[in-house]
N, C-alpha and C positions, 0 to 999 in steps of 0.2 A: 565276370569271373566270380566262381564260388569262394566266398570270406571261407575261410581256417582260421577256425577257434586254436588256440591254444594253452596250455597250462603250467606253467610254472617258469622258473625265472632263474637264472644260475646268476649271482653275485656272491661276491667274497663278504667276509665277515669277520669280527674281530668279536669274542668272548665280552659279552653283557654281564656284566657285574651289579652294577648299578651306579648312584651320583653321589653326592653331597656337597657341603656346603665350604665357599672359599674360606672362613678364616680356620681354615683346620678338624684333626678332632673332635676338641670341644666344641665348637660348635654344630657339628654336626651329631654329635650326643645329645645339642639338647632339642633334635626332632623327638630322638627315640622317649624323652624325656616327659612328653606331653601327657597330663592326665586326659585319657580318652575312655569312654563308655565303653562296657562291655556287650559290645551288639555280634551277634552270632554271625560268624563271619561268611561270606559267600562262597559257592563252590569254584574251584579253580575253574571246572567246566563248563561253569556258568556264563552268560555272556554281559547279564545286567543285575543294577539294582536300582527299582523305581523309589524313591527316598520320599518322593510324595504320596507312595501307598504302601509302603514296608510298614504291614501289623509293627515289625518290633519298633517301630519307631512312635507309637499311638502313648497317650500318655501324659502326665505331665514331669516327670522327674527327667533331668536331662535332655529334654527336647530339643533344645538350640543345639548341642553339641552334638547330640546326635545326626540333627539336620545335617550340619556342618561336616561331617564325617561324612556321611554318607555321599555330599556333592564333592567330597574328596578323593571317594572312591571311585566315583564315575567321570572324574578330573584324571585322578590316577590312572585309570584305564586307557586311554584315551592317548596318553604321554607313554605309556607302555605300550603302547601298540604302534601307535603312529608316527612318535615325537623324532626326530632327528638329531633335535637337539644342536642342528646347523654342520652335521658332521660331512656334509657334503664336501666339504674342505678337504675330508681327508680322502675319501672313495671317490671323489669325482677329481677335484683340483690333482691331487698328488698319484693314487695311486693308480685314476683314469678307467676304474671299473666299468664306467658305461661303456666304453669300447671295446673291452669283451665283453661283454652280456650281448650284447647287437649281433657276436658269432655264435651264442651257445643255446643248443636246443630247449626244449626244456624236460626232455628225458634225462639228460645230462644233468641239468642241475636237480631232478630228483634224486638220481642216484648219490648226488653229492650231500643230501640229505635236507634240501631247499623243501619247505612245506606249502600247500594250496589253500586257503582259506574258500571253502567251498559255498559258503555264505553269504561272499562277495562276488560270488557269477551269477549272472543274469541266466534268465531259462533258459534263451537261447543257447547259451553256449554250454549249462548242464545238459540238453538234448544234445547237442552235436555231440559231446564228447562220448553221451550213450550210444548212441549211434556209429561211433566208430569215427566221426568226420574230424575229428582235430588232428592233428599232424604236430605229433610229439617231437619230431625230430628235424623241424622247421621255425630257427631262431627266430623267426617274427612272432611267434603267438608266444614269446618271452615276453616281447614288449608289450603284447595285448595285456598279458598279464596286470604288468609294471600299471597298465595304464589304468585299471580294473581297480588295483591295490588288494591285488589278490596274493600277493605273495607275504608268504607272514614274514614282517621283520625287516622288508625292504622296501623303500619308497621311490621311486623312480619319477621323474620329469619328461612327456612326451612332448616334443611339438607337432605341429601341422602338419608337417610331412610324416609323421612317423614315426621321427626319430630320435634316439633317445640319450638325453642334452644332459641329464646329473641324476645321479644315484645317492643312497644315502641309507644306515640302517638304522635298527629302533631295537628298544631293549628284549623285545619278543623275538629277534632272530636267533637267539640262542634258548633262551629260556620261554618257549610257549612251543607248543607242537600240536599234533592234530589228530584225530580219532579212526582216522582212517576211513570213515564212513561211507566215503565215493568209491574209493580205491587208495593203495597203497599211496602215504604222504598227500591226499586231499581227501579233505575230511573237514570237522567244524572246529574251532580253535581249542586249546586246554591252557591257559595263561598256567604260568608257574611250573610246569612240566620243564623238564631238561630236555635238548633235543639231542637226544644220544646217537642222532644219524648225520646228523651236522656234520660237516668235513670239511673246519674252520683252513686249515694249515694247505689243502687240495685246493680250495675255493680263493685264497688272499696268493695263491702261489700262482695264480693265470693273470696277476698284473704285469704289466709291460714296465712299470716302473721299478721291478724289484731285479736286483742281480741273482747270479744263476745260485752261488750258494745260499743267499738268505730263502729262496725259493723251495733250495733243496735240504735245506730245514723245516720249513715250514711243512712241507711234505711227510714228512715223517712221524707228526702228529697223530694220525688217524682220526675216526670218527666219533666223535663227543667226546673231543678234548680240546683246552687252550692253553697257550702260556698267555698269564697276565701280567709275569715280570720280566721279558724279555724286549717289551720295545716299550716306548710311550711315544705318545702324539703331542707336541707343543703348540700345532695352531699352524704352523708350517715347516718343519722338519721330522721325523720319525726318528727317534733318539736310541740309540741300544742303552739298554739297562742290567742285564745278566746274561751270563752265554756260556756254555751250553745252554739249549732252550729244555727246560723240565715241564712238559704240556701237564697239564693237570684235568679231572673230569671236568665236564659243564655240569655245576649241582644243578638240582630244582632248587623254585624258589616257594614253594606254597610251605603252609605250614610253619613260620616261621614268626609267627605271635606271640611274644612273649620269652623268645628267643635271646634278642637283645645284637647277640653277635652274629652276623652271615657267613663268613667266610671259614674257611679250612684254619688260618693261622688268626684271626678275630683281631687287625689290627684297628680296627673300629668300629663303632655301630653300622648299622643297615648302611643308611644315608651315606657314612664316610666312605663304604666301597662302591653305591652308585657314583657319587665323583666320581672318585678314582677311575672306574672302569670309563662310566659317562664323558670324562672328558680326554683322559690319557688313553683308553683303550680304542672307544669308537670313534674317537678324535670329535666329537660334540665342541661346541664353542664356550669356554666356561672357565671359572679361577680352581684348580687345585695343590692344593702346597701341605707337604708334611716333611720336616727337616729331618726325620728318624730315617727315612729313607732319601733324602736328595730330590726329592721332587717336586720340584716348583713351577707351574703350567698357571698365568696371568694373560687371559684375552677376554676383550672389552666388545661390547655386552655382555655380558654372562646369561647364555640361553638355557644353562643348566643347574641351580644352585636356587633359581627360584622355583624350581618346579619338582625340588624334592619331597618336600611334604607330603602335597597330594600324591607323586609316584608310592612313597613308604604308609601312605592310608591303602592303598590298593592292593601293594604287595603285601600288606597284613592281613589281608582280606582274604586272600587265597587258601581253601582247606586243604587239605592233602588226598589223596584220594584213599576210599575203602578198596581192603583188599576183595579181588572180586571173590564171587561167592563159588567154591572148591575151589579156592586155590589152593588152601590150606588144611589142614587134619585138626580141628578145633578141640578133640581129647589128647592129641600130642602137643599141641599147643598150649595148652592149661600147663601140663608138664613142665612144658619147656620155660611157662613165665614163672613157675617156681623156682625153676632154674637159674632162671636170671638174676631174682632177687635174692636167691639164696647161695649154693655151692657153684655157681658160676660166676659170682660177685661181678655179675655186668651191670646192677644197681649202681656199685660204687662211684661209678663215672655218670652213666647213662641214668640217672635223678630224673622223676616224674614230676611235673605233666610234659616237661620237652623232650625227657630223655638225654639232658644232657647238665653239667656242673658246670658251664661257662660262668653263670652267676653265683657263683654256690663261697664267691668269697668275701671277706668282711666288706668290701665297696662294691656294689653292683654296677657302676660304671666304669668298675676297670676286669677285663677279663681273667677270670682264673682258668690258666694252662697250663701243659703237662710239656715237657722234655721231651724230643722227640725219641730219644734211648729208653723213655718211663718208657714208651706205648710199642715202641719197637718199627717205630715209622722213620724214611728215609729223611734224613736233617737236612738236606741239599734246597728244597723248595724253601722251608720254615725259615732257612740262612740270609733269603732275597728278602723275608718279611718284616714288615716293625717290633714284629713281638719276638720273631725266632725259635716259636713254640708252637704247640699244636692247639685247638681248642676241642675238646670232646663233640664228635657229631651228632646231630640232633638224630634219631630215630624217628622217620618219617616217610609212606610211601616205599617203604625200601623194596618190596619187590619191584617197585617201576622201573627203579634205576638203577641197573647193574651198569658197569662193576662197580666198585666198592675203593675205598678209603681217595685220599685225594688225588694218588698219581694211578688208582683203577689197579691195582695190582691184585685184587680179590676181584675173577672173573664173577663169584656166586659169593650167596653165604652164607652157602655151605665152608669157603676157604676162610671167610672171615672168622667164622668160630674156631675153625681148628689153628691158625695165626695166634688166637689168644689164647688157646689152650696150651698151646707150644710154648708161646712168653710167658707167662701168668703160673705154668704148671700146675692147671688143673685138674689133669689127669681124668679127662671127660671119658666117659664112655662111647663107641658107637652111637648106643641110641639116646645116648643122654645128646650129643652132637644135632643127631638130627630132630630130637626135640627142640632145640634151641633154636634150630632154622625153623620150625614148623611157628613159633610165635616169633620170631622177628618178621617172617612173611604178613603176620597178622596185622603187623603195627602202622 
């Protein structure tokens, strides 16, 4: 009988945030805390860094540390790509995912926005697929997949017969995507990318263990969105937390150095939202507790709380990508960043080198933010969070990642600018407008 290659892998997914550390905030403050060397940080698109032949690391001043960073980056990678983090608990034990993945094609789960790591097929099955011989619409070359570990962001368990015994995902299911260089959704990895095709609420809504309205919620989500306050994982039951569900985008995560705060509402460092996400979202095995919000999650081992570090050397490591070349109008653009810093006062928030004022007050470990009625953004999501404020967005990649602010409500932005023109009454011009868009494209 002729083998049929196949490609990709339909599993459900729950929004990647990231982890941190059990005793709390503070302590997960003091990863971000760490004096680290300023080593030029790697391309998101990149796939390595050799630490024993990186020029920048030649030298005598900070060589240890540098060392040490850099085997934290390829620790980090490694836990971002691969790590489970033991969440099998929730996608296999509870929600029983392997038993649909067994039914669904894997044309199906591309449409659903599931990615191919093309760099993880062997030749043979890059020739059959040129060739036409894989059978996209034949759920066993899912599990080829699974077996491959070709599918970005989900780890899968084959045995001998075939078949496919526990599922599990990793924090690239949401936040890494692909270059398209095969074909549409397989391509070479891009860590840090948001996966705007992802169709988290479609994909968690074919579990057999969910009732028909939590289903038909989840549904309504669309693609490259989550809610991250609407359930948490305890290790063995799926807890509701807020409802209505207010999905939110899946941000990127590159570019994010010096940042400090990750999230839309900044209820704490990097670190404190990979917990959070890491243990309560993707259901990882792991201690998370912060009394501001009610949430206390205490399971022994803790597979996630030691492995924040290295994930937050990695995820620092991530650049942002350059806008490609004509994307933009670079004499409109010059305009438009006068604009910024000047009678558009998008300086005032949006502070250089990040583009954003989260740090910008008298304690850098505690976030300075805006009222959601200052910025003219919906209070409803901010209401679920520890802070119940907005934090100013970092300026980053912005043409990769439409839409725009955190519940997407700016399909372009081109809306974004005229949203603040309307609030702020700045009485822009047409082409003062689309100067502005012409250097946000740029940034």
């Amino acid at each position: 009988m002729r083998r049929v290659y196949s490609l990709v892998l339909a599993v459900p997914i729950v929004l990647f945030a990231f982890l941190q550390s059990p005793a709390g905030p503070s302590a997960a403050a003091a990863l971000e805390q760490r004096a680290l060397p300023q080593i030029a940080p790697i391309s998101a698109h990149t796939p390595g860094l050799s630490s024993a032949q990186d020029p920048r690391l030649r030298g005598d001043d900070g060589v240890i540390e540098a060392l040490r960073e850099a085997r934290g980056i390829k620790e980090g990678r490694q836990i971002f790509r691969y790590d489970t983090f033991g969440d099998e608990q929730l996608w296999t034990d509870v929600l029983r995912m392997h038993e649909v993945i067994a039914t669904v094609p894997p044309a199906t789960a591309l449409a659903v926005g599931l990615k191919v790591d093309v760099e993880a097929l062997p030749r043979p099955v890059i020739d059959a697929l040129r060739a036409g011989q894989v059978d996209l619409t034949n759920p066993a070359v899912t599990i080829d997949l699974l077996r491959l570990n070709a599918v970005v962001g989900v780890r899968g368990s084959v045995n001998e017969q075939g078949q496919l015994t526990s599922v599990g995902i990793t924090c690239a299911l949401c936040h890494s995507s692909v270059d398209n260089s095969f074909t549409t959704g397989i391509g070479r990895r891009m860590d840090g990318w948001a996966n705007t095709d992802l169709n988290v609420g479609a994909i968690v809504a074919l579990s057999p263990a969910l009732d028909e309205a939590t289903k038909a919620e989840f549904r309504t989500w669309g693609p490259g969105k989550y809610d991250p306050r609407h359930h948490a994982f305890d290790g063995t039951n799926i807890i509701p937390l807020n409802s209505p569900s207010l999905p939110i985008v899946i941000p990127p995560i590159y570019g994010l150095k010096g940042v400090g705060f990750e999230t839309f509402t900044a209820d704490g460092p990097i670190s404190y939202w990979n917990s959070y996400v890491g243990v309560g979202q993707m259901g990882g095995q792991g201690t998370f507790n912060d009394p501001r919000i009610g949430l206390f999650i205490n399971q022994t081992p803790d597979l996630v709380t030691p492995k924040l570090a290295a994930l937050l050397d990695y995820q620092l490591s991530l650049r942002p990508p350059k806008a490609p070349k004509g994307a933009f109008d670079p004499v409109a653009a010059a305009r438009g960043k006068r604009l910024f810093r000047n009678d558009a006062q998008c300086a005032t928030c949006h502070q250089s080198p990040t583009f954003t004022d989260v740090l910008s007050g008298p304690d850098r470990r505690v976030p300075f933010l805006h009222d959601p009625a200052e910025v003219g953004m919906d209070s409803r999501y901010a209401a679920r969070s520890a802070t119940r404020r907005y934090r100013t967005t970092p300026l980053r990649g912005l043409l990769q990642h439409p839409p725009y602010f955190h519940d997407g409500s700016a399909p372009d932005l081109l809306a974004v600018v005229q949203q603040y023109d309307q609030r702020f009454g700045l009485n822009l011009t047409s082409a003062q407008k689309a100067d502005l868009v012409e250097y946000l494209k740029s940034l």
